[in-house]
C-alpha positions in Angstrom: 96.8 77.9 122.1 97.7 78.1 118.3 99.2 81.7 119.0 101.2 83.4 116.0 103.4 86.1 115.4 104.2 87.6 112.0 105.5 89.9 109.9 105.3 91.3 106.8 104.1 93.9 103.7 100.3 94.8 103.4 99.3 93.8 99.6 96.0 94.2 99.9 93.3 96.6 102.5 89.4 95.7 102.8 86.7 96.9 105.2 84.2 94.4 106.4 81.2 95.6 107.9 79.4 92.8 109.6 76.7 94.8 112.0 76.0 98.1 113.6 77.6 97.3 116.6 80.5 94.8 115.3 83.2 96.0 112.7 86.0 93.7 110.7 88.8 94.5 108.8 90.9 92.1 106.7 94.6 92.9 105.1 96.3 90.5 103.0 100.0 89.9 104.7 102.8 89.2 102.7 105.7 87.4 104.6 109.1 86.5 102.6 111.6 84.2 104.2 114.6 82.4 102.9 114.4 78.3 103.1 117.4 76.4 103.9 118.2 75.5 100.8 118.9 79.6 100.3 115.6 80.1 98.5 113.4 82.8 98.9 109.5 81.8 99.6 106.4 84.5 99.3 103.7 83.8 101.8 100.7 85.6 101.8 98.6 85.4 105.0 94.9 87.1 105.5 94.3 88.9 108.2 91.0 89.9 110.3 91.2 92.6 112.5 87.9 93.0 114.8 86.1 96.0 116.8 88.1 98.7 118.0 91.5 96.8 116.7 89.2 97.0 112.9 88.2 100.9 113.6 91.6 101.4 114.2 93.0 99.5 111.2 90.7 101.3 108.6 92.2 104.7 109.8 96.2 103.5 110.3 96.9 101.0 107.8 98.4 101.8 104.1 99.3 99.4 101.8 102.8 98.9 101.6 103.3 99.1 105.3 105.1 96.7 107.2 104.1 95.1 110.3 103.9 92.7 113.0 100.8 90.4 113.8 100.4 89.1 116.9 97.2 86.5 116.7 95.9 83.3 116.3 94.8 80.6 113.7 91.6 80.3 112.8 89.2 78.6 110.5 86.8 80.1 108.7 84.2 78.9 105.6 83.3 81.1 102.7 81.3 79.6 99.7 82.3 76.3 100.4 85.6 76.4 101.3 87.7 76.1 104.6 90.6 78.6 105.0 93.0 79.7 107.9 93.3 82.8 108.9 94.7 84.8 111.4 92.6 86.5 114.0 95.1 89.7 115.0 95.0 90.3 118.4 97.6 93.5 117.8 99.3 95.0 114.7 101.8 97.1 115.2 103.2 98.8 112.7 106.9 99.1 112.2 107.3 100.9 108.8 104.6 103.3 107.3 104.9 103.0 103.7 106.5 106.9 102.5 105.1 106.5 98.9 101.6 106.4 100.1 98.8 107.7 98.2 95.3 108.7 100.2 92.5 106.8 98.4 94.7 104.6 96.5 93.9 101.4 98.4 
């Protein structure tokens, strides 16, 4: 299993409506980390969120908030190109962003 965990800032918030019945939700992640050379590195990871986890998102999520991703890697094509992703299982967030501005996403 090619399970993940991560952490990080949301950059970016998008609502994907794929059906009546199904709903997505993608945030871009952005995870900083120092390399061992002391450098700092910027990440940025896209996340889906599906269903009930994707209703839940749209309603919770700010931009600016940090949290953690539990999920897996997968592959997905869009206009002929691969990417990885990760498929959130859970988000949990663990800091709502205070300057938050309602509609401003």
């Amino acid at each position: 299993m090619n399970e993940v965990y991560v952490s990080g800032k949301i950059v970016k918030l998008q609502r994907c409506p794929v059906s009546i019945e199904t709903d997505r939700f993608k945030f871009i992640l952005q995870v900083t980390h120092r390399l061992p050379a002391n450098q700092i590195t910027i990440d940025n990871f896209v996340v889906y969120t599906w269903n009930n986890a994707a209703r839940w998102a749209a309603q919770s999520l700010h931009l600016g908030d940090v949290v953690l991703v539990k999920g897996s890697l997968t592959h997905m094509q869009s206009n002929d190109a691969r990417s990885t992703v990760i498929s959130a299982v859970r988000v949990i967030i663990t800091q709502h962003n205070t300057q938050h501005v309602p509609g401003n996403e």
